[in-house]
C-alpha positions, 0 to 999 in steps of 0.5 A: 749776382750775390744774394744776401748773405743769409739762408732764404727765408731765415729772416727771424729775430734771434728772440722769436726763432726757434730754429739757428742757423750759423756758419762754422767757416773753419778749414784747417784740418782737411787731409785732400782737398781745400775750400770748406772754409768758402761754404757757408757762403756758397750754401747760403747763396745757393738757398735763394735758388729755391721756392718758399713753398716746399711741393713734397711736404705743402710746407711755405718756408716763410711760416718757419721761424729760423734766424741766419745768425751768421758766421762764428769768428773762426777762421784764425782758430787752432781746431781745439780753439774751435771745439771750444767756440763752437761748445760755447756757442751752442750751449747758449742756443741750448740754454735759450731752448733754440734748435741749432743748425750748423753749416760748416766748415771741414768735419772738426767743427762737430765734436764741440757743437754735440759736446753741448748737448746732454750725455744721454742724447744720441748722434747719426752721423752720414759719412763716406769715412767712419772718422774714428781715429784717436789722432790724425796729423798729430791732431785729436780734433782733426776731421778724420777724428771726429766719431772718436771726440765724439765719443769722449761725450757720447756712449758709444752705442748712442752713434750710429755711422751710416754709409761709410766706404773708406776706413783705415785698418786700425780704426776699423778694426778698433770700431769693431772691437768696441762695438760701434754701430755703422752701415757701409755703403755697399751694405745699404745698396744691398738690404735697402734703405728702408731696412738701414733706417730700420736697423738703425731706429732699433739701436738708437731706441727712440733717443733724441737725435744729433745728426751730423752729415758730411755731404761726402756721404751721397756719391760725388757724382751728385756732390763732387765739390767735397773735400775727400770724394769717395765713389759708390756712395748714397743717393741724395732720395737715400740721405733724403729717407735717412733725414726724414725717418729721424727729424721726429728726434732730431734736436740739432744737425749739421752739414758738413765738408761742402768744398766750393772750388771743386764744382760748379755749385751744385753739392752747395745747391743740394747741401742748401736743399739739405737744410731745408729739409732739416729745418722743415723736418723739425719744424713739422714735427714740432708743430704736430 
């Protein structure tokens, strides 16, 4: 059976919403696994599983102004292409004083979207990978390039990378030699996620926030159908404390890498969950 083709309860006008959700169906640059592209779907159709009242936080999602704009045409595009799409896109929101939520797509559809936004602002991103490759496959905006593009925007203090297990030598060792704030996994499981978000909080000093989440972060025994599973990873309660400590900042976010085929629904269940906690985050902020 297929639901409608759009997120539960995103049923705004575009004029009077103040949340945007939109589709970023691009999957070109995945380096193991390939699907990303059949996600916003999947995630989409998934969000009709849930009820409209929110037990943790007394929220009715009916009363959330959020409009399901839809997918953006990029499915033929080269990843700068889509770097330049998604950009024009999201300055548009930007102008429009929307919120935007992006729902992709491999991890190359980011860097455009937070390319938007001021210099100044700041970027969390939730990751198994640190991303910071200056070029992969012959590619600067390729997926394991992401933190790096980012950086062609953002200072690089502004990034925060939490729960990162798997890097490559040089990029690691490039990380560390400029600075860039990231938390492994294995440092996280060790001084707790409170302290994480703490440490965290202390860096970004009270920015506001872009957070990109790449749903290879929570472990693959919780989320196998992603496009580079990566063992030892966050729990989905941890991206949970990470998301809530941070939505009084948040002005945009994504969900990322969500890779259909490989499961039988249930990281596109908990990706849906995801946003709905982005845009409950947002909107209980905003209205406080």
């Amino acid at each position: 059976m297929d639901f409608p083709n759009y997120f539960a309860d995103a049923e705004s006008s575009f004029d009077d919403a103040s949340l945007i959700l939109f589709g970023v169906p691009f999957e070109k640059t995945s380096s193991f696994r390939h699907g990303a592209d059949k996600a916003p779907y999947e995630v989409r159709q998934a969000s009709w599983n849930f009820e409209r009242y929110d037990l943790r936080t007394g929220i009715n999602f009916e009363e959330i102004l959020v409009h399901d704009y839809g997918d953006l045409n990029v499915q033929n595009l080269t990843s700068k292409e889509v770097f330049e799409t998604t950009k024009t896109f999201t300055s548009k929101l930007l102008v429009k004083k929307k919120i935007p939520i992006a729902i992709g797509g491999d991890h190359s559809i980011t860097p455009g979207i937070i390319a938007a936004f001021p210099k100044d602002i700041a970027v969390i991103s939730l990751d198994a990978h640190m991303d910071f490759r200056q070029k992969y496959k012959n590619d600067i905006y390729n997926h394991a390039c992401v933190i790096r593009r980012v950086t062609d925007h953002i200072p690089l203090q502004n990034i925060a990378v939490l729960g990162i297990r798997s890097v490559e030598k040089e990029e690691y060792e490039q990380a560390q030699k400029q600075g860039l704030f990231f938390r492994d996994a294995f440092t996280i499981n060790k001084i707790g996620i409170g302290k994480s978000i703490q440490q965290t909080k202390t860096h970004l000093k009270g920015k506001q926030i872009y957070l990109t989440l790449d749903i290879d972060v929570v472990d693959p025994a919780y989320a196998p159908g992603t496009s580079t599973p990566e063992p030892f990873g966050l729990t989905p309660l941890d991206v949970l404390e990470i998301i809530e400590a941070f939505s009084p900042q948040l002005i945009g976010c994504d969900v990322v890498e969500v890779c259909p085929p490989y499961d039988h629904g249930q990281t596109a269940v908990l990706a849906a969950k995801l946003v709905q906690t982005f845009i409950s985050g947002i909107w209980r902020n905003r209205e406080a």
